[in-house]
C-alpha positions in Angstrom: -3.8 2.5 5.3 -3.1 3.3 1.3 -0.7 1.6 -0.5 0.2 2.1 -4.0 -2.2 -0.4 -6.0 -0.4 -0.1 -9.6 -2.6 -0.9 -12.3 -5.2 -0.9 -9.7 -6.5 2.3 -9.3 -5.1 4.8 -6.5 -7.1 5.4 -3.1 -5.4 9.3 -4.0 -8.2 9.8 -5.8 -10.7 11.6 -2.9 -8.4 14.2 -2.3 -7.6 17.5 -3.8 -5.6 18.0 -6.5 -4.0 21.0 -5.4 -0.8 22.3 -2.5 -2.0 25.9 -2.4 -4.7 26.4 -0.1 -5.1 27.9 2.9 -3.5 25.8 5.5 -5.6 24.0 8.4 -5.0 21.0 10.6 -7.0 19.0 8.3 -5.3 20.9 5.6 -1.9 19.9 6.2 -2.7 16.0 7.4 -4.4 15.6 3.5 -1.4 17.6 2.1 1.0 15.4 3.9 -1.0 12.3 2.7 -1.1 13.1 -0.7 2.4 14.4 -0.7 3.5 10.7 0.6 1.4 9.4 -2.1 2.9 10.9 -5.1 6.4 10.0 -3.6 5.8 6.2 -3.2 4.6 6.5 -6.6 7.7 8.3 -8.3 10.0 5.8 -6.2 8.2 3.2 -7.2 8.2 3.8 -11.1 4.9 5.4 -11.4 6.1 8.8 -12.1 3.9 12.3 -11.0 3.9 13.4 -14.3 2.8 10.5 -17.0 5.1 12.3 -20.3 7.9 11.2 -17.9 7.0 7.4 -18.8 9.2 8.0 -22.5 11.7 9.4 -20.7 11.7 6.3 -18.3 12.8 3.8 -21.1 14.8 5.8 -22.9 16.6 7.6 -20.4 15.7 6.4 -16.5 17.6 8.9 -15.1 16.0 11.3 -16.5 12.6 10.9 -16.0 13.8 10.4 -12.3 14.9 13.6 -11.9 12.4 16.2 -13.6 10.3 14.4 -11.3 12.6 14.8 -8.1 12.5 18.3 -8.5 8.5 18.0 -8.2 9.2 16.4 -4.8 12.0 18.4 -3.5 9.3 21.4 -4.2 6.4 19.9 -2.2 8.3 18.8 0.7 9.3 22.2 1.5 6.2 23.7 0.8 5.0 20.8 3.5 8.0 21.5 5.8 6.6 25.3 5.8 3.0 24.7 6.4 4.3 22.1 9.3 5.6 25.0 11.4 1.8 26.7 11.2 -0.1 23.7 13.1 -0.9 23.3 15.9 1.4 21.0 17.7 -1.1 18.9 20.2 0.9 15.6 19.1 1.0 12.1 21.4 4.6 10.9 21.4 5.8 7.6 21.6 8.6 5.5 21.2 8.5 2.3 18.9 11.3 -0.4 19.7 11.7 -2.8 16.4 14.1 -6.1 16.4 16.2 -6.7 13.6 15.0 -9.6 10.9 16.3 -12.7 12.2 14.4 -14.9 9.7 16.0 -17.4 7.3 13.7 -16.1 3.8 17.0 -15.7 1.0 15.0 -12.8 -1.1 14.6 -10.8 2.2 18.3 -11.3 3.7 19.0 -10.1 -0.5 17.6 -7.0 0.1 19.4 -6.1 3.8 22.6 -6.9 1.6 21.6 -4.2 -1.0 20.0 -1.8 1.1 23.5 -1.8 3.4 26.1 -1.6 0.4 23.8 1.1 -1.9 21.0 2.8 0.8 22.8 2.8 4.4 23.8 6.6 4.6 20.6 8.0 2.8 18.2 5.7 5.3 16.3 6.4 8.3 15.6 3.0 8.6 14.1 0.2 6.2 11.0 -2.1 7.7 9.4 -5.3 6.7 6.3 -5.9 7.7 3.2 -8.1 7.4 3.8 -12.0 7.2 7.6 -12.4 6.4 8.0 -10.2 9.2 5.8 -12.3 11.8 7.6 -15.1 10.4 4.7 -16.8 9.0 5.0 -16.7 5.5 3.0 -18.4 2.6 2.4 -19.0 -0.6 0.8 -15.6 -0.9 2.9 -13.6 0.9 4.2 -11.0 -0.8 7.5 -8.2 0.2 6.0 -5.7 2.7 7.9 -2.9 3.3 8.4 0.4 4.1 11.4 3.0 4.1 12.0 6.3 6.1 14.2 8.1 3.9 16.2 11.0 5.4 15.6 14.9 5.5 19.2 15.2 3.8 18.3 13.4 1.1 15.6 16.5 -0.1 18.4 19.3 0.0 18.3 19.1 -3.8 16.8 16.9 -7.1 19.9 15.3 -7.6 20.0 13.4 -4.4 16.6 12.6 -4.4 17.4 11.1 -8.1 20.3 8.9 -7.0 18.1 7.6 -4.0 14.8 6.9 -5.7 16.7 5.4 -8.7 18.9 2.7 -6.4 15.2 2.0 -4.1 13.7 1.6 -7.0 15.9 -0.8 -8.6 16.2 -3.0 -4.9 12.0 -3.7 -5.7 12.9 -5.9 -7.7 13.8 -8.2 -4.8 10.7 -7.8 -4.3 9.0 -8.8 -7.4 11.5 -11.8 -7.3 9.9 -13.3 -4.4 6.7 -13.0 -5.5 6.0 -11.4 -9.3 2.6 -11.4 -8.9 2.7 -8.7 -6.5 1.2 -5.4 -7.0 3.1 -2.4 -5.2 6.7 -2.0 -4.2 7.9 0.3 -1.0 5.7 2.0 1.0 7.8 5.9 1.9 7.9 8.0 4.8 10.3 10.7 5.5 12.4 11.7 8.8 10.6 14.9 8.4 7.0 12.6 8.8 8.2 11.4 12.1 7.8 14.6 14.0 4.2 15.0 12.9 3.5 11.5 11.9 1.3 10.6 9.4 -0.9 7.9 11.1 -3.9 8.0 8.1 -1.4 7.0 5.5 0.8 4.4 7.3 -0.5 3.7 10.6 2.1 3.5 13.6 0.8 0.4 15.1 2.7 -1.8 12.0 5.9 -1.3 13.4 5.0 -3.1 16.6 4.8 -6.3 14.3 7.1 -5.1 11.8 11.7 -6.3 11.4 14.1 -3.8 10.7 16.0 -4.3 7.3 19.4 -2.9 9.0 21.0 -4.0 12.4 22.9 -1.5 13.9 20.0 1.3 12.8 16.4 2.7 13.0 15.6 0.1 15.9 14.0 3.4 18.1 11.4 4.9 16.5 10.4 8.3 18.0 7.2 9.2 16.7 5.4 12.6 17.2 1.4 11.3 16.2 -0.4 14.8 15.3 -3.9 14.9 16.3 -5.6 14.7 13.2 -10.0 15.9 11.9 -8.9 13.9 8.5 -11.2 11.0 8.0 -10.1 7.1 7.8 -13.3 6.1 7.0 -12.6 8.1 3.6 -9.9 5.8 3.1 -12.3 3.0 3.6 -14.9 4.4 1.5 -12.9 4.8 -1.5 -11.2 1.4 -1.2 -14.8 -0.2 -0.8 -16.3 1.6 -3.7 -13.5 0.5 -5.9 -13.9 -3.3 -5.4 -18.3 -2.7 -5.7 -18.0 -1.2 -9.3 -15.5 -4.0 -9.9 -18.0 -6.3 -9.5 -20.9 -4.5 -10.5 -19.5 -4.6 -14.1 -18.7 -8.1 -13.8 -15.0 -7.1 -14.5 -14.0 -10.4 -12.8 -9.9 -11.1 -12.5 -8.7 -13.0 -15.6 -5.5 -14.5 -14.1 -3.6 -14.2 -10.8 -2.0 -11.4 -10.7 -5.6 -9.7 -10.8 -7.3 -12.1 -8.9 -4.5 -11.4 -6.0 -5.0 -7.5 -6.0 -8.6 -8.1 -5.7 -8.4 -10.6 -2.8 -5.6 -8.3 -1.1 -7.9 -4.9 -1.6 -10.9 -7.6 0.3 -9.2 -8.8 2.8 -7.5 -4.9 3.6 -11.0 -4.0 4.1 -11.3 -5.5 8.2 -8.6 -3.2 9.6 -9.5 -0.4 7.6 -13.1 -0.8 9.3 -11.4 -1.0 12.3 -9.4 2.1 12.3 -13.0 3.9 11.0 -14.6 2.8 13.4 -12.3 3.1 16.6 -9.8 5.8 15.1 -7.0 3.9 15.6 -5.1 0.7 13.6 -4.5 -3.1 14.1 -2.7 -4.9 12.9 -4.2 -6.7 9.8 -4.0 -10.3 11.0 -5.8 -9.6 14.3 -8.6 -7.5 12.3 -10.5 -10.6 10.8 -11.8 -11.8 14.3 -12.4 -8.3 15.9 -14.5 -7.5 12.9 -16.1 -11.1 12.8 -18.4 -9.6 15.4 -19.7 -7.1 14.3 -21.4 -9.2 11.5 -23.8 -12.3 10.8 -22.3 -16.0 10.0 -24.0 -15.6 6.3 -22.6 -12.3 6.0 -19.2 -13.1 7.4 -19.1 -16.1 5.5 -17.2 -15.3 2.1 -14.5 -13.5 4.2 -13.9 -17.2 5.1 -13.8 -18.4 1.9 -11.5 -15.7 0.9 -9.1 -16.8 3.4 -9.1 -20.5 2.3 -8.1 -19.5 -0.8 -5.3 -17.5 0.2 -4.2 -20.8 2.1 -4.5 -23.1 -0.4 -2.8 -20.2 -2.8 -0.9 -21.9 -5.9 0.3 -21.3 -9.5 2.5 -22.3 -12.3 4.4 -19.6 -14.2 6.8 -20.4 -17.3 10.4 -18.8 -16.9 10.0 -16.8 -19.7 7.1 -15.2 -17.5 8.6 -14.9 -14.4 11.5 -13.2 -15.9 9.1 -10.6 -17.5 7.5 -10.2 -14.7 10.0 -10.4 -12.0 11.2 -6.5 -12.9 11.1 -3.5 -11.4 9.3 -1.4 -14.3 6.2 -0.3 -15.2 6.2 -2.6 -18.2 6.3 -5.4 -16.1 3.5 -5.0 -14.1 1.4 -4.5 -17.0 2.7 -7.1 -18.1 1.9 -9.5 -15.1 -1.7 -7.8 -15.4 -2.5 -9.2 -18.3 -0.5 -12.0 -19.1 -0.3 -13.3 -15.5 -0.6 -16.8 -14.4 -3.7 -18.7 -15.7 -6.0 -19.2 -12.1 -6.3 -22.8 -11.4 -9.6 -25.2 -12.1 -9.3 -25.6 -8.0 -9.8 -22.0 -7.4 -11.7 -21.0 -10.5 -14.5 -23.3 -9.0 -15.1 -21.1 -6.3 -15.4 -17.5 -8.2 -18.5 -17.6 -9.2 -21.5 -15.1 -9.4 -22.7 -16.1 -6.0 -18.8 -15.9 -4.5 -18.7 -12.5 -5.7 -22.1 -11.0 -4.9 -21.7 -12.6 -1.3 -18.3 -10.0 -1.2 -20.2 -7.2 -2.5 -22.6 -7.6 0.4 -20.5 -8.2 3.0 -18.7 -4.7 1.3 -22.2 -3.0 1.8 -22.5 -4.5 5.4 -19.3 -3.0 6.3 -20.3 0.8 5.0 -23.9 0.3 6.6 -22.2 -0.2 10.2 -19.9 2.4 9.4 -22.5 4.7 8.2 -21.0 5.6 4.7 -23.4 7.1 2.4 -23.2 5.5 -0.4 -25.3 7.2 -3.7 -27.9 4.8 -5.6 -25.4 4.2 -8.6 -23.2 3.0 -5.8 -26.4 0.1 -5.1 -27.2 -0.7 -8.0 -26.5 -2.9 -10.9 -24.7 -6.3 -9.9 -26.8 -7.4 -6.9 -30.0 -5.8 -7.9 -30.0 -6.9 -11.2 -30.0 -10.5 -9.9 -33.6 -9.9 -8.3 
């Protein structure tokens, strides 16, 4: 599954640049990926186009809209090459409760999203562990919105929509500023040939709905896809290896979390390479456990104690610069972020970290991944 890592490289980067070639199955589902892609990232702030980012502090609406005419464009050109597939698609029907939880930042958000979003919304999800109810320290604001077809009729609908989502993430970086994406985005359209590679289906079975009285049926068409997960892992493993390799080591929290989260993404991503279909991240650690030695397994352990024992001090002034919705912010929280405590510092050392980048190489063995000699070299073979 991709998500949006601002500031920390995009898991875009393996597919092609272009919308104009000749349409195939495989064709479409990478089309479709990459078109879900670059609209997370404009609603999110992190605009297709990077001149737009002067237009985003001088004039927000702006830049919003030379960019919603971008996506306008492609999801037509998408709804096009939908009717040329072939339609061998698995439907099935996804039933999803209402939040019934008692977090404040989340019940925030259902209060925004029903004054400002209600008409222009499919439905609105949480998911992961504010969803299961069994939130942390590290927890950060999952979710996920199916924006409706109406909303694409023209640029400045899309506009008024991305502009008020965008705005409601910062709920999101209010409950936890160190986080490092906002919404994930679907469309209605992305229902009836669902896009299981990019957001896999199986979430919503642990996943609360954001509204009460909506979007608690999901009927999803599946289409039978030839594009690869194990891409998705590939890329996603590569990243975190060179990382390493280079010794870039996280400075502060706010890195040290997206480096943790990108590790411990890594079991269900196996999973769905390896079976061709998703689980749900919590149950991936033990299914994956198996496949693996004690010693190798080990620092995925260690990994998970220090998500447990997850804690921080941040000054107001901080959190207030940090707890926004722009793209200043997150740089902000990238390099200025929380100083990582003695507690936790103790246990990222050279060892911790080539014991991940083994584990890493473990993973793409089992799964076959060629990997090129650059990939190999440097941190872990320079040690011998």
């Amino acid at each position: 599954m991709r998500q949006n890592m601002s500031n920390g490289g995009s898991l875009s980067n393996f597919l092609p640049s272009g919308y104009n070639q000749t349409p195939t199955k495989l064709d479409f589902a990478t089309l479709q990926y990459k078109f879900l892609i670059d609209l997370a990232d404009y609603i999110n702030g992190y605009f297709i186009t990077s001149n737009d980012l002067i237009f985003y502090f001088f004039s927000r609406r702006k830049a919003f809209y030379r960019n919603a005419k971008i996506c306008v464009s492609k999801l037509n050109y998408l709804k096009d090459e939908a009717t040329k597939i072939r339609k061998d698609r698995e439907q099935i029907t996804i039933c999803v409760d209402a939040y019934k939880g008692n977090n404040r930042y989340v019940y925030e958000m259902i209060k925004y999203l029903e004054k400002n979003l209600k008409n222009d919304l499919y439905g609105a999800y949480l998911h992961g562990s504010l969803a299961t109810y069994e939130e942390c320290n590290y927890s950060d604001f999952d979710a996920v919105v199916i924006i409706k077809n109406e909303v694409f009729s023209s640029p400045e609908k899309l506009c008024d929509v991305a502009i008020k989502l965008h705005k409601a993430s910062s709920i999101m970086f209010k409950f936890d500023p160190l986080q490092h994406h906002g919404w994930f985005v679907l469309t209605a359209m992305d229902l009836e040939c669902y896009p299981a590679i990019y957001f896999p289906h199986e979430i919503f079975n642990n996943a609360k709905s954001l509204f009460r009285d909506m979007g608690l049926t999901l009927d999803i068409n599946i289409n039978i896809s030839d594009a690869s997960d194990r891409d998705i892992f590939s890329v996603l493993s590569k990243s975190i290896k060179k990382l390493i390799q280079h010794k870039e080591y996280p400075r502060n929290m706010y890195q040290l979390k997206s480096l943790l989260s990108k590790f411990m993404l890594l079991p269900s991503l196996y999973v769905q390479s390896r079976d061709g279909y998703a689980i749900f991240k919590k149950f991936s650690f033990n299914e994956v456990k198996k496949d693996f030695s004690n010693e190798e397994w080990e620092v995925m352990e260690e990994v998970s104690r220090v998500r447990g024992s997850w804690t921080y001090r941040i000054s107001p002034l901080k959190f207030l610069l940090m707890a926004r919705s722009n793209r200043l912010s997150r740089y902000l929280a990238k390099i200025y972020g929380p100083r990582i405590p003695k507690s936790i510092l103790n246990i990222l050392t050279d060892t911790f970290y080539e014991k991940m980048f083994r584990l890493i190489k473990a993973m793409e063995a089992k799964l076959q991944i060629q990997v090129s000699s650059e990939d190999d070299s440097g941190f872990i073979d320079a040690k011998k």
